[in-house]
C-alpha positions in Angstrom: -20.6 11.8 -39.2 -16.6 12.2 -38.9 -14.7 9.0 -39.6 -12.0 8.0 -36.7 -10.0 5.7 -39.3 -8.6 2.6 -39.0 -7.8 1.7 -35.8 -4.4 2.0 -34.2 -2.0 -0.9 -34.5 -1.7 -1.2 -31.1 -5.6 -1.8 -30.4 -5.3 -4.5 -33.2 -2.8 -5.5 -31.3 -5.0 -6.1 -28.3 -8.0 -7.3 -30.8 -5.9 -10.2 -31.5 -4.6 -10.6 -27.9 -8.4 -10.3 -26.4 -9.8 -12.9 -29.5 -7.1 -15.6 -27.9 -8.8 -14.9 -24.4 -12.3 -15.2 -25.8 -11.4 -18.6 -27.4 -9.9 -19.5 -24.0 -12.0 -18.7 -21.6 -14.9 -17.6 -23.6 -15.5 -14.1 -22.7 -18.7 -12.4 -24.7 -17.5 -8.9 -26.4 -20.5 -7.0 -28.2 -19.9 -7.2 -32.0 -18.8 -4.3 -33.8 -20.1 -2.1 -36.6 -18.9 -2.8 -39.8 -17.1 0.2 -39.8 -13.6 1.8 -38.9 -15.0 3.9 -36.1 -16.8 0.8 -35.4 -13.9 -1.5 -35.1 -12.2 1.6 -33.3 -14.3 1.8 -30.7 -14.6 -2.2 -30.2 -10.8 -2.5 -29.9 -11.2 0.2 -27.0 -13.7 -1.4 -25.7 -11.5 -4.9 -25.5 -8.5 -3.0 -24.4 -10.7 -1.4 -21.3 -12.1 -4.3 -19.7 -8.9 -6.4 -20.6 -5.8 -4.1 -19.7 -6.8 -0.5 -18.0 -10.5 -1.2 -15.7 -8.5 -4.2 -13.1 -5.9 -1.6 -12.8 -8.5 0.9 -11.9 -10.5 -1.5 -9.7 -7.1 -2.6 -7.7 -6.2 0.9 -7.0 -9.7 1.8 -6.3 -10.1 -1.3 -3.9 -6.7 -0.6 -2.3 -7.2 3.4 -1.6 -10.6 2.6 -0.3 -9.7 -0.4 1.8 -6.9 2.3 3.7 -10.0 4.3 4.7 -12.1 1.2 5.7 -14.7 1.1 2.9 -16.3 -1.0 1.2 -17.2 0.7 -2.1 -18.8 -2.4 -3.5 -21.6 -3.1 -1.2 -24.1 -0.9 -3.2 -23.4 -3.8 -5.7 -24.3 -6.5 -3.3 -27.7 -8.5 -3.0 -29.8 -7.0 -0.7 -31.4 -10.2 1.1 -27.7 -11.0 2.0 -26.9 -7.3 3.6 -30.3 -7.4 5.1 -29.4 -10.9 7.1 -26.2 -9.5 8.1 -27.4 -6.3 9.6 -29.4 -8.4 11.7 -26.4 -9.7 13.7 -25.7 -7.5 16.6 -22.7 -5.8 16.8 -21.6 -7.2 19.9 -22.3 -10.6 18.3 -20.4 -10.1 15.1 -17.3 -8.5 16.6 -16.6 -9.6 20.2 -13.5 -11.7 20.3 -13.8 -14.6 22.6 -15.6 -17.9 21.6 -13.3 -20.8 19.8 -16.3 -22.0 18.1 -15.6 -19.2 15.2 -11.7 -18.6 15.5 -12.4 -15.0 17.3 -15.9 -14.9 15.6 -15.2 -12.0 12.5 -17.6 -11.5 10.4 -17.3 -13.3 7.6 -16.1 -16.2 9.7 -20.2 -16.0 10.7 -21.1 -15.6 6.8 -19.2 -18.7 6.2 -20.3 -21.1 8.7 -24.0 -20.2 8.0 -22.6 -20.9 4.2 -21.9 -24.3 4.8 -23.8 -26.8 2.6 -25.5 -24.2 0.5 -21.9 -23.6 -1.7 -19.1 -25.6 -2.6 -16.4 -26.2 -0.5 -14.1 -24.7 -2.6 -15.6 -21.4 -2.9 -17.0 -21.1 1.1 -13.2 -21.6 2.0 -11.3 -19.6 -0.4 -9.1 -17.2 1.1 -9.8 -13.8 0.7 -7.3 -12.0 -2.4 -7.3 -8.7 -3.6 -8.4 -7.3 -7.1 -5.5 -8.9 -8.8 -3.0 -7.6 -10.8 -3.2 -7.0 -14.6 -2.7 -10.5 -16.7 -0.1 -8.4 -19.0 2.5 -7.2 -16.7 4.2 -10.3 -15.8 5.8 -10.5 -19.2 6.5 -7.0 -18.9 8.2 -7.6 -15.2 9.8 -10.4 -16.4 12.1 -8.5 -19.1 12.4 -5.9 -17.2 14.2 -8.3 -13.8 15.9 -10.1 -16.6 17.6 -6.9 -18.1 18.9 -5.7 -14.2 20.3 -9.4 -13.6 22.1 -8.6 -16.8 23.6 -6.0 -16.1 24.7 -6.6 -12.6 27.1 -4.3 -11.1 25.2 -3.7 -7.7 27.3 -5.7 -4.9 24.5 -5.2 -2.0 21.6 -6.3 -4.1 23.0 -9.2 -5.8 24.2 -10.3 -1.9 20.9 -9.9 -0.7 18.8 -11.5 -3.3 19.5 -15.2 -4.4 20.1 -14.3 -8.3 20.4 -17.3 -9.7 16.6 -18.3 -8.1 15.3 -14.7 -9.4 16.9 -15.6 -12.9 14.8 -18.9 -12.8 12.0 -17.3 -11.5 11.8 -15.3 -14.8 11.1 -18.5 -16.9 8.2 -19.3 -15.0 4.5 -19.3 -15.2 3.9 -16.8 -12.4 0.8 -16.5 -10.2 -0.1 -12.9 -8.6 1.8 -13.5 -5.7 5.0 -14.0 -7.0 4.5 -11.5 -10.3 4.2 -9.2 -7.2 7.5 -10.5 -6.0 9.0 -9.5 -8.9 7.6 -6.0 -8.8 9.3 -5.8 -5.6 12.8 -7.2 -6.5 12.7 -4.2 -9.4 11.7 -1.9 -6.9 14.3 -2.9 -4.9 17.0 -2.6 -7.2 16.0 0.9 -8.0 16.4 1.9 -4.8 19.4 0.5 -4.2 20.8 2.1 -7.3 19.4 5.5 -6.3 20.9 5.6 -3.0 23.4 4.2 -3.6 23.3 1.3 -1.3 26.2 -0.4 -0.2 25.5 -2.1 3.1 23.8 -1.9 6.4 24.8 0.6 8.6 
């Protein structure tokens, strides 16, 4: 059997990131082999599920979602598909009726939930696969380093700076770490084009 060596530094890296999330939230990671290519292939392992699969499961989620399917209903329990494929159609999608708020589906799925789960989880608006944990660091810097360097009139006019600047010493939730992939986004495309105004 070929050895694979030690690991890379970066995956040790993410070892000791992923052991602070275990602690934390107490996550269960198989244990590795007492060996490099053991340790190797647990440090990819950690860096899979921690770093690369939500990126993979937002993307898949959002490319399906464009072409209205579900790809994760194969994964869902069958008793629950089996009572909602006994609503009719014209039940389940007709839009009159206050009682359910224009009566969508799930609106159904969570009245009939009512008592049988808590509150908190029958009523929880609806979010997509969220964004990877690491990049909001990584957005953070890089909004920091264009405030920094300034020097684009119609994007510091447009933006409040001062807010963004704060906004980069925060603890950020998806929503506004999606914010600040926009205001980068933004900047670039000013910058490309060379933005100066509105026509």
């Amino acid at each position: 059997m070929h050895s694979a060596g030690p690991a890379p530094k970066t995956c040790w890296r993410r070892i000791n990131s992923v052991s602070e999330k275990q602690k934390s939230r107490k996550i269960r990671y198989p244990k590795p082999e007492p060996t490099p290519f053991g340790s190797y292939c647990y440090a990819l392992t950690c860096s899979w599920i921690e770093f690369i699969l939500p990126r993979l499961l937002h993307n898949n989620d959002l490319h399906s979602m464009h072409f209205s399917l579900e790809v994760r209903v194969p994964f869902a329990d069958t008793e629950l598909l089996g009572a909602a494929a006994r609503v009719h159609p014209l039940i389940a999608f007709r839009d009159e009726g206050a009682a359910f708020k224009g009566n969508r589906v799930k609106r159904w799925l969570r009245h009939c939930a009512k008592g049988l789960i808590p509150e908190e989880i029958r009523l929880r608006k609806k979010s997509p696969t969220p964004f990877p944990r690491y990049v909001s660091g990584i957005y953070k810097r890089e909004l920091k380093a264009i405030l920094r360097r300034g020097g684009e009139e119609f994007y510091e006019e447009f933006l409040d700076v001062p807010r963004l600047a704060a906004l980069c010493d925060e603890t950020l939730d998806e929503n506004r770490t999606a914010f600040l992939f926009r205001c980068i986004a933004f900047y670039y495309w000013v910058k490309h084009h060379r933005i100066t105004g509105f026509a």
